[in-house]
C-alpha positions as CSV (number, residue, x, y, z in Angstrom):
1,X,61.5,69.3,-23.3
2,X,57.9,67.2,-22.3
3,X,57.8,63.3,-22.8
4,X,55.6,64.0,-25.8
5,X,58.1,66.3,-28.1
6,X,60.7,63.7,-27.1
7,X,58.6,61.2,-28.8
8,X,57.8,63.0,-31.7
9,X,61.5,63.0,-32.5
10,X,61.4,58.7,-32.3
11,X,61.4,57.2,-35.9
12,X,58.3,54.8,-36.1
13,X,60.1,52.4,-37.2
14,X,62.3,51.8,-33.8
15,X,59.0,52.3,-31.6
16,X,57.7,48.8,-30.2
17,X,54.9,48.9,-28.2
18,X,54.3,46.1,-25.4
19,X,50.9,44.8,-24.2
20,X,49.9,43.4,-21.3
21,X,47.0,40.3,-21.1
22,X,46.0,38.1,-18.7
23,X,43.5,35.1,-18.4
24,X,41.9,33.3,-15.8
25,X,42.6,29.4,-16.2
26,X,38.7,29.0,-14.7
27,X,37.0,30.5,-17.5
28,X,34.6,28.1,-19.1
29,X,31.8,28.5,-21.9
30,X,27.9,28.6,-20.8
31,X,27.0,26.7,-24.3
32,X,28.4,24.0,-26.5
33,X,27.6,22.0,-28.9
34,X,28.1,18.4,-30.9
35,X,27.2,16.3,-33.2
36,X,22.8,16.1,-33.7
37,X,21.6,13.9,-31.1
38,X,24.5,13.8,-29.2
39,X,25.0,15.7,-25.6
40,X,28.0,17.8,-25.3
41,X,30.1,17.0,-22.2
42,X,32.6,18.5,-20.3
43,X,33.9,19.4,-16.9
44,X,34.0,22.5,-15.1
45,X,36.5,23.8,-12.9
46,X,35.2,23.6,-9.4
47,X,37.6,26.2,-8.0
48,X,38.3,29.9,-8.4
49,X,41.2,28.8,-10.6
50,X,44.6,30.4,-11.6
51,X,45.1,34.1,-12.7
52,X,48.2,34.4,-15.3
53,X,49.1,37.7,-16.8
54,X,52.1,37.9,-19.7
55,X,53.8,40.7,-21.5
């Protein structure tokens, strides 16, 4: 019997399905914006920075 026919036999119901995602604590936006006449400030990160994954 293949994975596949095994599966087929699997109420939806009881399947959960897991994803993976990570992000990179460094990532910063190019653009921003404020309030007319005002500057938008910020800080960028001035090293590589973290990589975190979760499930």
């Amino acid at each position: 019997m293949g994975y596949w026919s095994e599966v087929r036999e699997i109420e939806a119901s009881k399947l959960i399905f897991i994803d993976e995602s990570g992000v990179n604590l460094a990532l910063l936006r190019l653009y921003a914006r404020d309030l007319i006449g005002r500057r938008a400030r910020g800080r960028k990160p001035q090293k590589r920075g973290v990589l975190l994954g979760s499930v």
